[in-house]
C-alpha positions as CSV (number, residue, x, y, z in Angstrom):
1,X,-6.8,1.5,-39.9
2,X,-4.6,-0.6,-37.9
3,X,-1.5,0.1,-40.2
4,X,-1.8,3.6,-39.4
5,X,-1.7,2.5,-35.7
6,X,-5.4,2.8,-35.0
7,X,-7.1,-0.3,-33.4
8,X,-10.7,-0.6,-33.3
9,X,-12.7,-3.1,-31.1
10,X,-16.2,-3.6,-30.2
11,X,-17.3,-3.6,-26.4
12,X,-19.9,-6.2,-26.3
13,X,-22.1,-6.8,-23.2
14,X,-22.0,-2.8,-22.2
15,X,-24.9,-2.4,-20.1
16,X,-25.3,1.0,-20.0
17,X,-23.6,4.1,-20.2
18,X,-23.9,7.2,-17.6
19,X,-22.4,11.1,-18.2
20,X,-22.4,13.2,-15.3
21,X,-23.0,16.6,-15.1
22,X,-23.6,18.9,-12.3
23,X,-27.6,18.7,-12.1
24,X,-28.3,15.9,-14.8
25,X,-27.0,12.6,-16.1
26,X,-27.4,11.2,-19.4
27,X,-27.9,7.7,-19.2
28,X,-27.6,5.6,-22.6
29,X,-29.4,1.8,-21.5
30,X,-28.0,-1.1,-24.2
31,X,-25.6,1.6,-25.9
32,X,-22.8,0.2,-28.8
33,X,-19.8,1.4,-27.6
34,X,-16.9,1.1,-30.0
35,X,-12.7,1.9,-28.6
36,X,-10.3,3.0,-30.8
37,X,-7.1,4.1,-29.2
38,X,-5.0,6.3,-32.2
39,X,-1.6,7.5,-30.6
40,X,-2.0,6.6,-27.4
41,X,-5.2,7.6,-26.3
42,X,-8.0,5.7,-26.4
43,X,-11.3,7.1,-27.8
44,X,-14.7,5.6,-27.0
45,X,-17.6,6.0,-29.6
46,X,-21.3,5.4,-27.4
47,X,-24.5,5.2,-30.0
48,X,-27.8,4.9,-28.4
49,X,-30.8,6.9,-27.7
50,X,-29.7,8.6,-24.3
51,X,-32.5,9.6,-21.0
52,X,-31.9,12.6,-19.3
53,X,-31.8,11.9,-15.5
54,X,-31.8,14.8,-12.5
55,X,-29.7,14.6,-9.6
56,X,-30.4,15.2,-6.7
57,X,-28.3,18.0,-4.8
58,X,-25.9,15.7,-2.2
59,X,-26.8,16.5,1.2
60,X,-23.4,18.6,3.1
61,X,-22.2,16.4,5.3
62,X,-20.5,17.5,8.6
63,X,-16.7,16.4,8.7
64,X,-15.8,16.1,12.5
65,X,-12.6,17.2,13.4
66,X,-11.8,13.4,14.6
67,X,-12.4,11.8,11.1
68,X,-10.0,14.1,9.6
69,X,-7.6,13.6,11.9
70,X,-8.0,9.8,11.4
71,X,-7.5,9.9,7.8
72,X,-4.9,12.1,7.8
73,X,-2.9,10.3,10.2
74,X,-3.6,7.1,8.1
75,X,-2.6,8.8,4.4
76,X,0.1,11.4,5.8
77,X,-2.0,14.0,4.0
78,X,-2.6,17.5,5.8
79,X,-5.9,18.2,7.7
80,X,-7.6,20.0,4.7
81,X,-6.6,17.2,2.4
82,X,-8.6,14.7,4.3
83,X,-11.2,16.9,4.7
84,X,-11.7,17.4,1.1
85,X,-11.5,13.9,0.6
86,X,-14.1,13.4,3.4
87,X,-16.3,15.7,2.0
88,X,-15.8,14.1,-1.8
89,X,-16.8,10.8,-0.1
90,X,-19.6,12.0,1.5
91,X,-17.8,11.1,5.1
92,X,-16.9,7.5,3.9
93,X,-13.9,6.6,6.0
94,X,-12.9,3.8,3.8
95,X,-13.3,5.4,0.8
96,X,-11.4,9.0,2.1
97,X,-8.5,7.0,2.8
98,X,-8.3,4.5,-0.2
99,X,-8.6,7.6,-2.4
100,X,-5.7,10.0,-0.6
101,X,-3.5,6.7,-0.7
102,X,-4.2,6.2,-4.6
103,X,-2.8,9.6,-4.8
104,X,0.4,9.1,-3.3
């Protein structure tokens, strides 16, 4: 495998695994989780008996006009770009601000 440029490796000491959907997660406790990146991608292989989990709808948050304009002013983004990351980040300053500035 790895002279056809294929690395595989074991991921020991994964935890657990969690795939999010929109009104369930799948969550895979103690899973063997196997990477193989072939071409430059990397490809992860999870085996383990998986639990379905519902989520709970997220609450709207209100997005005051002042928070926008904070992150906005912090991240150069426009008003509805901070609002959507407000919203995203369920209002988090912080977190709205770290996450326009990753994007730039």
């Amino acid at each position: 495998m790895q002279k056809m440029g294929m690395g595989i490796e074991e991921m020991p000491g994964v935890l657990k695994v969690t795939i999010h959907f929109k009104d369930k997660n799948l969550v895979i406790p103690d899973p063997q989780v196997t990477q193989m990146k072939v071409s430059g991608q990397t490809i992860y292989q999870i085996v383990g008996e998986a639990v379905e989990e519902k989520t709970e709808e997220r609450a709207k948050v209100e997005i005051s006009e002042d928070d926008a304009q904070l992150v906005s002013a912090q991240t150069g983004a426009s008003l509805e770009e901070a609002k959507k990351a407000l919203e995203s980040t369920n209002g988090d300053l912080a977190q709205a601000i770290m996450l326009l500035s990753s994007k730039a």
